[in-house]
Z-matrix of the N, CA and C atoms (Angstrom, degrees):
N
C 1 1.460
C 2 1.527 1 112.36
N 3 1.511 2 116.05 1 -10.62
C 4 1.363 3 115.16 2 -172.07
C 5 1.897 4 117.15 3 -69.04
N 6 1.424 5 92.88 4 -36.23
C 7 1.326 6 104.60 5 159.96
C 8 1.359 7 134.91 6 -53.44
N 9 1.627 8 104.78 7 -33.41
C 10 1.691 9 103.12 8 168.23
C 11 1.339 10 117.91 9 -62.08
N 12 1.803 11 101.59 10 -48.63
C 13 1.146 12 100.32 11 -176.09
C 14 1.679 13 125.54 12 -74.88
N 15 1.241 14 105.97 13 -5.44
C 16 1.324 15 90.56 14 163.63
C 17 1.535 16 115.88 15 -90.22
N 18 0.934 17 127.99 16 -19.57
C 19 1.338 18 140.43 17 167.19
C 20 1.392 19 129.79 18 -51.21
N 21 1.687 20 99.26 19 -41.36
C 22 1.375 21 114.43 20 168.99
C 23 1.852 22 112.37 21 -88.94
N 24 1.042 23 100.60 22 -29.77
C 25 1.724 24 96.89 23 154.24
C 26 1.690 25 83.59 24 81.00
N 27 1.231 26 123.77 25 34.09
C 28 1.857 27 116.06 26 149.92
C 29 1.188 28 96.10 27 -149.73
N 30 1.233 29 105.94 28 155.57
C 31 1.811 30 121.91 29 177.05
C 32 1.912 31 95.93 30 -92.58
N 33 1.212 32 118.95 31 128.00
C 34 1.294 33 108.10 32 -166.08
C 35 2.350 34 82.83 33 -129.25
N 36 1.621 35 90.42 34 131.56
C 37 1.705 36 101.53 35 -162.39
C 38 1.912 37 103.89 36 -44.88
N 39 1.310 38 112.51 37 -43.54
C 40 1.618 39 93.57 38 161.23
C 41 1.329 40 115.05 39 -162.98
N 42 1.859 41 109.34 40 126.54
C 43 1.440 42 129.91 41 -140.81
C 44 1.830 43 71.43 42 -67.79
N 45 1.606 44 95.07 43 166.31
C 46 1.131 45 119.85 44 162.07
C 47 1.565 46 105.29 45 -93.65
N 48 1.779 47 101.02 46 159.71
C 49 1.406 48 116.78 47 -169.28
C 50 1.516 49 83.11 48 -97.39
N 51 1.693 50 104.55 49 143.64
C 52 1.934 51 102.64 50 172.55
C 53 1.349 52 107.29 51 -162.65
N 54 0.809 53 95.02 52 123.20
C 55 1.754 54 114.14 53 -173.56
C 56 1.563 55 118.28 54 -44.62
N 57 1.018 56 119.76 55 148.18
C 58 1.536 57 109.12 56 179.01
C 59 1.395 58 100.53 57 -64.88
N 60 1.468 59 146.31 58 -66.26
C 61 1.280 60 132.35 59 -177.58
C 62 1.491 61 114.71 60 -47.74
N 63 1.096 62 113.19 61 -24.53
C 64 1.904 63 107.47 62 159.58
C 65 0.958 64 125.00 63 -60.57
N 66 1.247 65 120.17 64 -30.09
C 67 1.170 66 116.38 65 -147.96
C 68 1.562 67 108.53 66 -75.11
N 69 1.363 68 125.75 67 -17.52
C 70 1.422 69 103.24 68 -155.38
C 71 1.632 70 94.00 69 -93.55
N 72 1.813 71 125.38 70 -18.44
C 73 1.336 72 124.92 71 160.80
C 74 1.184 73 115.97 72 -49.37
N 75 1.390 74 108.01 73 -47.42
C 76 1.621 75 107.54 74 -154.79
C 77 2.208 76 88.35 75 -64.38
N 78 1.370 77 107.62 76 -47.58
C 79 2.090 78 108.00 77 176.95
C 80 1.042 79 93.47 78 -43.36
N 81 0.971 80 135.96 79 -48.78
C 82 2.014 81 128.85 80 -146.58
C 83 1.978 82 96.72 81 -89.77
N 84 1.380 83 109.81 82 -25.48
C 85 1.607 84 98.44 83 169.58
C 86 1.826 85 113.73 84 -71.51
N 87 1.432 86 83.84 85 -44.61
C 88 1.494 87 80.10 86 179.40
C 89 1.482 88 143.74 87 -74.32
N 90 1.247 89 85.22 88 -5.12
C 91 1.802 90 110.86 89 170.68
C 92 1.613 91 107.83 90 -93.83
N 93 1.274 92 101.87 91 -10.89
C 94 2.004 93 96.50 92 174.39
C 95 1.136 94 89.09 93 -73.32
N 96 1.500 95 125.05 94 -70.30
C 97 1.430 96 148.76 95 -179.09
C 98 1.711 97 131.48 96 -5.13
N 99 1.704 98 78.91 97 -54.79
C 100 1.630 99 102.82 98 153.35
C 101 1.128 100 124.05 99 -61.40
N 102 1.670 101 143.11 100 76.33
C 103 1.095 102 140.42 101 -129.08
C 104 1.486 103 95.36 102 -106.38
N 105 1.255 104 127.27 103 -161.51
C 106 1.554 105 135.49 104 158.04
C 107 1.548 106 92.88 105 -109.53
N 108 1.240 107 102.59 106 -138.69
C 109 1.651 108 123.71 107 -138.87
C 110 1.816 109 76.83 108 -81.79
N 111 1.228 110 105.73 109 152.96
C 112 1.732 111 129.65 110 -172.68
C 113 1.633 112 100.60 111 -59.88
N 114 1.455 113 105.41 112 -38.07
C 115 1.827 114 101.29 113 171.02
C 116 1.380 115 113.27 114 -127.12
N 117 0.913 116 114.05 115 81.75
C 118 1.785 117 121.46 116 -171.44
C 119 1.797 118 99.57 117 -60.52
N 120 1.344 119 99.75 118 -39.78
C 121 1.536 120 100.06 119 -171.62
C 122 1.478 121 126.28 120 -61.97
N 123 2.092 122 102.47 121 -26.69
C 124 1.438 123 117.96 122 177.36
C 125 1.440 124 110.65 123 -76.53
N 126 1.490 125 119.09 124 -14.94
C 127 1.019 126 119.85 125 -179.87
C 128 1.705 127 114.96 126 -88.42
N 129 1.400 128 104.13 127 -49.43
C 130 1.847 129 111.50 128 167.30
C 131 1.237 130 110.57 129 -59.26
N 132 1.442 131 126.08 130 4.67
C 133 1.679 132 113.81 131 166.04
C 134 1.204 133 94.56 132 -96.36
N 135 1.624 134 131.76 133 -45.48
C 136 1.318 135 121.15 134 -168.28
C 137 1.406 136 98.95 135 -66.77
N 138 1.043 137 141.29 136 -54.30
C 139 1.544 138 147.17 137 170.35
C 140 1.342 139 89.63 138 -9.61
N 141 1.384 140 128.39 139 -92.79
C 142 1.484 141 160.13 140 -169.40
C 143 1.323 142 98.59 141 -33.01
N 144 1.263 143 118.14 142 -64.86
C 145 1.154 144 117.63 143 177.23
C 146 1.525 145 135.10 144 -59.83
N 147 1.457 146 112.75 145 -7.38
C 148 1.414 147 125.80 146 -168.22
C 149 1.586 148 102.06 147 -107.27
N 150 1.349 149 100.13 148 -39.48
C 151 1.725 150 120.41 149 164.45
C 152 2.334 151 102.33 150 -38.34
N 153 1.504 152 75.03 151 -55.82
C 154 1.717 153 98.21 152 -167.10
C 155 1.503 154 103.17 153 -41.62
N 156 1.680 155 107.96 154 -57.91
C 157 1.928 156 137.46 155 -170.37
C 158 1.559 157 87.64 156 -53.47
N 159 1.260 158 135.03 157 -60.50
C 160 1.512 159 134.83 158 -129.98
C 161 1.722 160 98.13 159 -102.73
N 162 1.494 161 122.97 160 -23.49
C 163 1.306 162 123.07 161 151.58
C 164 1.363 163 114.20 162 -56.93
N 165 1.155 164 113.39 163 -44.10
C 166 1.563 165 112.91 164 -159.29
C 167 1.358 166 104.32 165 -90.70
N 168 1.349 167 131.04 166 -38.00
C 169 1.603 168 129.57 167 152.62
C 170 1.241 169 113.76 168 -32.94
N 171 1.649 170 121.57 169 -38.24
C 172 1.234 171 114.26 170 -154.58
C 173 1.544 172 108.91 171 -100.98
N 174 1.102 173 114.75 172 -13.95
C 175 1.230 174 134.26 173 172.84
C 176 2.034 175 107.55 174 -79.00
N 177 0.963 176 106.24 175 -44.33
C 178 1.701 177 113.36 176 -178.72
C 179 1.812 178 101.18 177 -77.74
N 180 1.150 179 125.56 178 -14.96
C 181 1.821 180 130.28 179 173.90
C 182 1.522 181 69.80 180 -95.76
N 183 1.884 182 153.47 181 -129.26
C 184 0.727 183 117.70 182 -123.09
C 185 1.439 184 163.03 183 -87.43
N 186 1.670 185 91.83 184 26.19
C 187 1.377 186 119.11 185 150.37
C 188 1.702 187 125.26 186 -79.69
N 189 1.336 188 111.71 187 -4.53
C 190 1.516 189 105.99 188 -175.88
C 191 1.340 190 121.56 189 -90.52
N 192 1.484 191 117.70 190 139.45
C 193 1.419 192 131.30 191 -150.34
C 194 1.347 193 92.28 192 -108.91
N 195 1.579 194 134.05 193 149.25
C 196 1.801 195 133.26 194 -143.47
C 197 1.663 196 70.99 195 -103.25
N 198 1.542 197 112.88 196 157.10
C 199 1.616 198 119.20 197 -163.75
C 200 1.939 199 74.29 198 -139.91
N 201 1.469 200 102.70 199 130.17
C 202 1.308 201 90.04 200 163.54
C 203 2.357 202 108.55 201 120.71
N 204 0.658 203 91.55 202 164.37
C 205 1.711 204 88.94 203 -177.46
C 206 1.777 205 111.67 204 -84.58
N 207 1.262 206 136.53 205 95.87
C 208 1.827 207 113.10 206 -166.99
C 209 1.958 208 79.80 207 -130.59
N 210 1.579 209 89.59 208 159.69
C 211 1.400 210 98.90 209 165.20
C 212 1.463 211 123.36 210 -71.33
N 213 1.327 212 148.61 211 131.77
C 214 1.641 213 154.92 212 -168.36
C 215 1.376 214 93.80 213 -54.22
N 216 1.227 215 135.96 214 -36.06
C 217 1.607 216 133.59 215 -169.69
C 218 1.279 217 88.74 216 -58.07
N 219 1.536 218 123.35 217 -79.50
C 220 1.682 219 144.18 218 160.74
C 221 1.754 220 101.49 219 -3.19
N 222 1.106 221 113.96 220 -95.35
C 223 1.205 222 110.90 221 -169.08
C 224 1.112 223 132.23 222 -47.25
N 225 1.613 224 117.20 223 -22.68
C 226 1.501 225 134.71 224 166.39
C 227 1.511 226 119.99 225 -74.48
N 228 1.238 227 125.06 226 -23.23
C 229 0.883 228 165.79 227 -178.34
C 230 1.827 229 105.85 228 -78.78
N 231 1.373 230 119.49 229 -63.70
C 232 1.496 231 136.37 230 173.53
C 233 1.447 232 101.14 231 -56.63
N 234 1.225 233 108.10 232 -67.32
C 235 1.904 234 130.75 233 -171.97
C 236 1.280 235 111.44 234 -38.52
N 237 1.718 236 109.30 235 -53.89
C 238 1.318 237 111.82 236 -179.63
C 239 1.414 238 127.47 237 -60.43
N 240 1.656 239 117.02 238 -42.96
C 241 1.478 240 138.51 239 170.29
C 242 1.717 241 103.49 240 -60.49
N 243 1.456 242 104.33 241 -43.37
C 244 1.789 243 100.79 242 -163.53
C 245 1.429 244 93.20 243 -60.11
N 246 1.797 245 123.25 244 -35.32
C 247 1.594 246 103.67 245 -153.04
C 248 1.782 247 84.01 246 -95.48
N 249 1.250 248 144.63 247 19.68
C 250 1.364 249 125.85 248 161.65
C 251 1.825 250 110.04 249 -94.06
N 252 1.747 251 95.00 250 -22.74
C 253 1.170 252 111.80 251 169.00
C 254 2.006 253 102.37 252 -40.65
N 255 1.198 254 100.20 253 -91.35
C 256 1.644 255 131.64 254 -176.73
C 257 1.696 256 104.94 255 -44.71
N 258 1.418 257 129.85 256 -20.36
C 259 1.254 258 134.53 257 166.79
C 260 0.919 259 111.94 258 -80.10
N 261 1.837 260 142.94 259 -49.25
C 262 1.236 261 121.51 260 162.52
C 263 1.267 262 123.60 261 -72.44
N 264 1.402 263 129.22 262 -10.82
C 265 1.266 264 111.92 263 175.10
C 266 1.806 265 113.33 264 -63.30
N 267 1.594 266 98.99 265 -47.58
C 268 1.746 267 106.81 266 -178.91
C 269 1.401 268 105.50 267 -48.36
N 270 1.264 269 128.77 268 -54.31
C 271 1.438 270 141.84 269 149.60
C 272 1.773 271 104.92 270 12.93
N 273 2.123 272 77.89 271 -91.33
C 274 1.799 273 94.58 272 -170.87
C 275 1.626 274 110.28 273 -56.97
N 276 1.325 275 112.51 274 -18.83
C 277 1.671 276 115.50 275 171.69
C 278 1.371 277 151.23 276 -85.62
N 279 1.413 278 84.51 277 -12.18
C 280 1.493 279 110.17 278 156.52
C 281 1.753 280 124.14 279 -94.49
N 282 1.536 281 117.52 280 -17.37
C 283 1.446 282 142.79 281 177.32
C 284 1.494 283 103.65 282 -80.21
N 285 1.612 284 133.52 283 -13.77
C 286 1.142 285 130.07 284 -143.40
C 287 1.611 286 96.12 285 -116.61
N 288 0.949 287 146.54 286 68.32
C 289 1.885 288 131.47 287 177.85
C 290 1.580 289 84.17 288 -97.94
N 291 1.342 290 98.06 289 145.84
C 292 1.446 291 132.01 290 163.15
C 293 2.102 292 122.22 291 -91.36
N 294 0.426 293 107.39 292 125.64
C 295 1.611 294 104.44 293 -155.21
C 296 1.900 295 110.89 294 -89.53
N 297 1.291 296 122.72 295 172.39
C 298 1.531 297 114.20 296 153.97
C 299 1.172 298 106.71 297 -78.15
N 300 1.448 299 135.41 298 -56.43
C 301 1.303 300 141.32 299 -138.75
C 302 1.766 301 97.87 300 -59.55
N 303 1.067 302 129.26 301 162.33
C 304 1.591 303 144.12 302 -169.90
C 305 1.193 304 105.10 303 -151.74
N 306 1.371 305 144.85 304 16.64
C 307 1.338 306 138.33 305 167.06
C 308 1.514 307 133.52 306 -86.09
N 309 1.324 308 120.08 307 151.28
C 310 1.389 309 102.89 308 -149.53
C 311 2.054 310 102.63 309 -65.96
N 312 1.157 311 110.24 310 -50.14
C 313 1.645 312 92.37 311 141.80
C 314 1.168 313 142.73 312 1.54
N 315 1.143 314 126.89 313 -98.72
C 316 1.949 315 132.41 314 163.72
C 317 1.266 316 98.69 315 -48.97
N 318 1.127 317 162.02 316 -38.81
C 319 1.808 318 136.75 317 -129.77
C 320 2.104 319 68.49 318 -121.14
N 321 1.380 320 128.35 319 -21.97
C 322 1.790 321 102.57 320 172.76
C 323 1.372 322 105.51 321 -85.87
N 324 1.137 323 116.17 322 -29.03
C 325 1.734 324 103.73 323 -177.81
C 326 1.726 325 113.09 324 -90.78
N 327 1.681 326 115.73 325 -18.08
C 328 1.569 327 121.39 326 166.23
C 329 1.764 328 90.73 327 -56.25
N 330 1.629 329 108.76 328 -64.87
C 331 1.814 330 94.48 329 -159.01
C 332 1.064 331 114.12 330 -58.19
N 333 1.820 332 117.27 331 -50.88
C 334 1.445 333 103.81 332 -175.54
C 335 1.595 334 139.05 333 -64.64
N 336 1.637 335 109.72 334 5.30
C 337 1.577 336 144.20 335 -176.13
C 338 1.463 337 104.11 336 -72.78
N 339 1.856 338 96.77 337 -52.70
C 340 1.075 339 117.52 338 -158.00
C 341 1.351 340 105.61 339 -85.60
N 342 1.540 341 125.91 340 -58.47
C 343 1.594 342 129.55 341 166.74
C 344 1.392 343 113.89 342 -37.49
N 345 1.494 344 123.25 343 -13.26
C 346 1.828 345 107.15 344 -165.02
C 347 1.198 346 76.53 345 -101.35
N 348 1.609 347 142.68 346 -50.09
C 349 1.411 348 129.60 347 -154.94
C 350 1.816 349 90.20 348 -73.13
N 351 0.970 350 134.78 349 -59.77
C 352 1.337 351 122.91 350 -178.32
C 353 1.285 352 117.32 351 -39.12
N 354 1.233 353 124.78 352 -58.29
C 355 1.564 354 114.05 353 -178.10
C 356 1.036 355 105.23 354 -89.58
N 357 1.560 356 152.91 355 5.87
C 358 1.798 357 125.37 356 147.89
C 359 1.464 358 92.77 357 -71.75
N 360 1.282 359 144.44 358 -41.89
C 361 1.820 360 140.41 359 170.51
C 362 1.395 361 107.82 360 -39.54
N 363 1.031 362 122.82 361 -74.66
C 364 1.797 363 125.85 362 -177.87
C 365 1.799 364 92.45 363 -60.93
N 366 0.843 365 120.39 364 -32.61
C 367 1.767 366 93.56 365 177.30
C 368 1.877 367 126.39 366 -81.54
N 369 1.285 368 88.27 367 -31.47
C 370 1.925 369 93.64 368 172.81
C 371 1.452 370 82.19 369 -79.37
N 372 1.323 371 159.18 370 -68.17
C 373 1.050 372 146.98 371 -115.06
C 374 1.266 373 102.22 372 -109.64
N 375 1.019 374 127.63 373 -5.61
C 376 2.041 375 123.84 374 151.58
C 377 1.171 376 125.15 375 -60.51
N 378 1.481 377 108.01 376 -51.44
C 379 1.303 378 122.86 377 -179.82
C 380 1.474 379 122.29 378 -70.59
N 381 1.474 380 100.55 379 -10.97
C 382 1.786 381 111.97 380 176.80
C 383 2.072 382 88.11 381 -84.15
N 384 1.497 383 87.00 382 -63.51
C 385 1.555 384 77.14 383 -169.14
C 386 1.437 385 126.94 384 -46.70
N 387 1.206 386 148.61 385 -53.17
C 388 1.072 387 133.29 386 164.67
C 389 1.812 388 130.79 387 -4.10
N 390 1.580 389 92.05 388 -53.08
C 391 2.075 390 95.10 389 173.01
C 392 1.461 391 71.48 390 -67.60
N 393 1.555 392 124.81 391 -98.96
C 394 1.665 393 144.05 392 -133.54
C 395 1.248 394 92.21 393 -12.72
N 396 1.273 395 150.13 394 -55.76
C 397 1.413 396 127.07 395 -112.07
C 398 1.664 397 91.65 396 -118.37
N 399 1.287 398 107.03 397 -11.75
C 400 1.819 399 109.12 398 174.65
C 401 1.621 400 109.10 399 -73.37
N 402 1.597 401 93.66 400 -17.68
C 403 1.994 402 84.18 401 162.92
C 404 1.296 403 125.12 402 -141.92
N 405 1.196 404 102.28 403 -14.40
C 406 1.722 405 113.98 404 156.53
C 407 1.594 406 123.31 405 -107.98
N 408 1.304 407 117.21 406 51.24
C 409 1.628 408 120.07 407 -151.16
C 410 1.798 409 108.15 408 -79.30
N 411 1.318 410 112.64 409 -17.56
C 412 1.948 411 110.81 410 175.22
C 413 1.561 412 92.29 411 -86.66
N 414 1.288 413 113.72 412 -54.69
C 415 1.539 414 98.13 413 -145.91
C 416 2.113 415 97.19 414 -65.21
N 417 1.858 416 118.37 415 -42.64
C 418 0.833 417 132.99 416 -151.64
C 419 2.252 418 85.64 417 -67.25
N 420 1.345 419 112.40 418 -51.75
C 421 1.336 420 113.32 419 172.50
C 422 1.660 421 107.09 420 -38.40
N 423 1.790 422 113.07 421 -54.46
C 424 1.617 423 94.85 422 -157.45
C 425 1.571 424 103.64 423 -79.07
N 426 1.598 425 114.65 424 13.97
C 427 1.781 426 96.00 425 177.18
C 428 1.625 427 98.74 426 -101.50
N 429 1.968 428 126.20 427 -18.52
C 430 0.806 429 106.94 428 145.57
C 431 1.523 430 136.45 429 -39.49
N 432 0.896 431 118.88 430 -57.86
C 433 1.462 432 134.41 431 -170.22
C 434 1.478 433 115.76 432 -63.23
N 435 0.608 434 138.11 433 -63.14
C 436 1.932 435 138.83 434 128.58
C 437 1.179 436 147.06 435 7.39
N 438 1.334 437 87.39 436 -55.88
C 439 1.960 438 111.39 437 161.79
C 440 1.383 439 112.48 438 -63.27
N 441 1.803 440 100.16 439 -50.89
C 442 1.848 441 127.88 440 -168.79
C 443 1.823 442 83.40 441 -36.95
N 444 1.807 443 93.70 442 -84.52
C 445 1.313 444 108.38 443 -177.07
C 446 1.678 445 131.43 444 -36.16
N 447 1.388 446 101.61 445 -15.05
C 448 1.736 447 88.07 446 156.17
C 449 1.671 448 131.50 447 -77.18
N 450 1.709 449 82.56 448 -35.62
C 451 1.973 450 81.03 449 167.24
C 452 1.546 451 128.29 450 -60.18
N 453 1.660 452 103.05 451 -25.11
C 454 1.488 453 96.44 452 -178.18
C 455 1.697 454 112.29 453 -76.79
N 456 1.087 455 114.00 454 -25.94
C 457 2.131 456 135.24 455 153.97
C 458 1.218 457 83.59 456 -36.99
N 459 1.353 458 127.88 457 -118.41
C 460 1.450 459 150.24 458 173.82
C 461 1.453 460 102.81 459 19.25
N 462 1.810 461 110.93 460 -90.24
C 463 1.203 462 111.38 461 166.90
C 464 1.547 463 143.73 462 -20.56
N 465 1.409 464 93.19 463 -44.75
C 466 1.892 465 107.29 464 -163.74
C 467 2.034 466 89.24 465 -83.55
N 468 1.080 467 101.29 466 -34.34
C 469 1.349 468 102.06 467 -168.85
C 470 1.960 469 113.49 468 -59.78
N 471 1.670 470 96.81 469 -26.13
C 472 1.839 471 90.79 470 -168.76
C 473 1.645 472 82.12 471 -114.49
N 474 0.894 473 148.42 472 10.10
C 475 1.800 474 145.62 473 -162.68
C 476 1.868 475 68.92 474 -78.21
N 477 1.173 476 131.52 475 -92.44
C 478 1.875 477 117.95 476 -164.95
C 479 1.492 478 129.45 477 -35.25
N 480 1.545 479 128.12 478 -34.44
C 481 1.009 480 153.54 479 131.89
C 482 1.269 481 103.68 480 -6.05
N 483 1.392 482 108.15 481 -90.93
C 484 1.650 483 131.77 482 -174.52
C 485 1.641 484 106.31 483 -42.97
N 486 1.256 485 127.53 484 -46.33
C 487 1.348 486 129.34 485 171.94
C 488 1.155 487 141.88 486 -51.72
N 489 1.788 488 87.62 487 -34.33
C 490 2.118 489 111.85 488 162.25
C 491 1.605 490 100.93 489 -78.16
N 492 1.173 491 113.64 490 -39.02
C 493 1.921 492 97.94 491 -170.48
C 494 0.964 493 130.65 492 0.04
N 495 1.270 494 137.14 493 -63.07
C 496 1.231 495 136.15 494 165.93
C 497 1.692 496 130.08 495 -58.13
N 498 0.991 497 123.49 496 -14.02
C 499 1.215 498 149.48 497 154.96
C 500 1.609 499 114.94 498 -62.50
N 501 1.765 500 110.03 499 -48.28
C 502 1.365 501 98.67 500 -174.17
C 503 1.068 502 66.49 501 -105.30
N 504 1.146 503 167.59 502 -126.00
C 505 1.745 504 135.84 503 -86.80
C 506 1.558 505 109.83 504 -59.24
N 507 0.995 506 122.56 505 0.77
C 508 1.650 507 123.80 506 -171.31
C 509 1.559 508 96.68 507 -105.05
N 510 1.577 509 123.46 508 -23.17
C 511 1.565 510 122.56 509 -179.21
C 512 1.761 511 112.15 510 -103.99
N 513 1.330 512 102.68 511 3.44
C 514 1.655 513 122.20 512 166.23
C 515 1.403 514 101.65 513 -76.99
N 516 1.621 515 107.46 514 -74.82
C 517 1.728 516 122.61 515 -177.73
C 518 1.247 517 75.52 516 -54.26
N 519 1.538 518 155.56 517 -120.32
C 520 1.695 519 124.86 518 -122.68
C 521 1.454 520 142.64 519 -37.97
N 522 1.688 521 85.91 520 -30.31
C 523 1.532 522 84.63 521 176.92
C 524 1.493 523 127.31 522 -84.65
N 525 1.906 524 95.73 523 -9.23
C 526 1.115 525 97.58 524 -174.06
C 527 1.522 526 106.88 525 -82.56
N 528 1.264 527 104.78 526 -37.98
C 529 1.771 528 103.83 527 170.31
C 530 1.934 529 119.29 528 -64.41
N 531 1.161 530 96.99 529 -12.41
C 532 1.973 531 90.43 530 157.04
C 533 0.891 532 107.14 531 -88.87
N 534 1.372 533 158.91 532 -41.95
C 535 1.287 534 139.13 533 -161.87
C 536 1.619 535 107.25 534 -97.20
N 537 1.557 536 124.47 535 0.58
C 538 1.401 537 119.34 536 137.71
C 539 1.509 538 107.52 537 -62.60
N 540 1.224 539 115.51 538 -46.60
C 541 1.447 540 105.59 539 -157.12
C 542 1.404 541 120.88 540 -70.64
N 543 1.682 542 96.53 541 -29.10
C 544 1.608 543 95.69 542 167.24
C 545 1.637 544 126.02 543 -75.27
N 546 1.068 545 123.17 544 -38.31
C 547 1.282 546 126.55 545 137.64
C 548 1.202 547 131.33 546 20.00
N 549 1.485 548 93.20 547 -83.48
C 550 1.651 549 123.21 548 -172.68
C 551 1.832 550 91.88 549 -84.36
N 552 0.834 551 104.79 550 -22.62
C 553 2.160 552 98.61 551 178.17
C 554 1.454 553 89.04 552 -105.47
N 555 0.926 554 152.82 553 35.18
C 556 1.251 555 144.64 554 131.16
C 557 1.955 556 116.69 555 -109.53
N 558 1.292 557 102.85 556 -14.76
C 559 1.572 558 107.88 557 171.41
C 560 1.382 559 99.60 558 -80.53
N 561 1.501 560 122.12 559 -56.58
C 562 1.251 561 135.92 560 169.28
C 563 1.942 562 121.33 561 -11.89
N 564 2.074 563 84.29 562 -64.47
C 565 1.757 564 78.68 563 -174.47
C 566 1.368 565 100.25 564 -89.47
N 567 1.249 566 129.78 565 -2.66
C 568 1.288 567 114.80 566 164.59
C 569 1.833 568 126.04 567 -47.73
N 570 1.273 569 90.63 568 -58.00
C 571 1.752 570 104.73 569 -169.73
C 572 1.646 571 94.35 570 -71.80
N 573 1.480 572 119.99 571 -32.31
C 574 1.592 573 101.48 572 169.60
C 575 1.982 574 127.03 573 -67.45
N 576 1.390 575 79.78 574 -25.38
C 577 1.789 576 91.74 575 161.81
C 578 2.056 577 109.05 576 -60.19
N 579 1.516 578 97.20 577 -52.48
C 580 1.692 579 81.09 578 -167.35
C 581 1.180 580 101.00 579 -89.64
N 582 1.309 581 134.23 580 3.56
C 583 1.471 582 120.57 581 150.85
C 584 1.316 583 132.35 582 -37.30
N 585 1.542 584 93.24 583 -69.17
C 586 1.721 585 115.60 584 -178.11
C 587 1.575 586 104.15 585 -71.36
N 588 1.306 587 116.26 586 -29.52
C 589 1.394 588 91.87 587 -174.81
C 590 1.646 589 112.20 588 -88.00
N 591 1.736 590 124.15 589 -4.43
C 592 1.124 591 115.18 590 141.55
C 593 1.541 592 129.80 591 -61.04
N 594 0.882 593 133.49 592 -33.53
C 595 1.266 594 139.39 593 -177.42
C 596 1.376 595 128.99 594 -61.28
């Protein structure tokens, strides 16, 4: 058991006794355990809700009509970028589900799901903005601004996560060393099977 506990990285007042066939439940409890942020759920509403802001930004840029005197090259020019603008955002908004699960698990593979669709979004969608904003420059700014604000969501959501790391990478390597170990105790009674049945 000394190995768990160093593995699990707390001295707990007295380890439990657990069977080798337990054992790989008893890892998988303790890796729920390892939670993310104390309210994952207060955070997947704000998630949801920021999701909500950056639809509706994106929808008000591509309803907006150019206010003001610009050359037709210009505006054709704006129009085309604004609606690649509003295509990757729908993009990053349809790529984005927020989950039940709260384990330190899901909330690393939710962010890092979520961070790759965000930054290929902010990268096609910079390069749109640049024309956009010479004729739609508030509305094309507030879908910047929107998007921004999902990464800081994103962020706040695995910043607790990140603090256990070592904890779950130490309950990864266990499980990965039981299912070597069973392995090898399943090669084990094998060859004692064709032993005896040579014999």
């Amino acid at each position: 058991m000394k190995w768990i506990e160093k593995l699990i990285g707390k001295k707990e007042e007295s380890l439990p006794e657990i069977k080798f066939e337990e054992l790989e439940a008893w890892l998988d409890s303790k890796s729920r355990e390892l939670s993310g942020p104390g309210q994952p759920e207060a955070l997947f509403s704000k998630i949801n809700d920021a999701l909500r802001r950056v639809e509706k930004s994106a929808t008000l840029l591509e309803e907006a009509i150019p206010e003001g005197r610009y050359h037709l090259k210009m505006v054709k020019i704006a129009t085309s970028n604004r609606d690649n603008m509003v295509k990757q955002v729908r993009t990053l908004v349809e790529n984005i589900r927020t989950q039940e699960r709260s384990d330190a698990r899901a909330m690393t593979e939710f962010h890092q799901n979520a961070m790759q669709s965000l930054n290929v979004c902010r990268e096609n969608m910079l390069r749109s903005y640049q024309y956009t904003k010479l004729v739609f420059l508030e509305e094309s700014k507030q879908v910047l601004s929107d998007v921004n604000s999902l990464g800081r969501l994103f962020n706040e959501l695995i910043e607790p996560v990140e603090k256990q790391k070592q904890r779950f990478d130490a309950l990864e390597n266990a499980e990965k060393a039981i299912q070597v170990m069973k392995k090898s105790y399943f090669d084990i009674e094998t060859e004692k099977r064709a032993i005896k049945e040579n014999d």
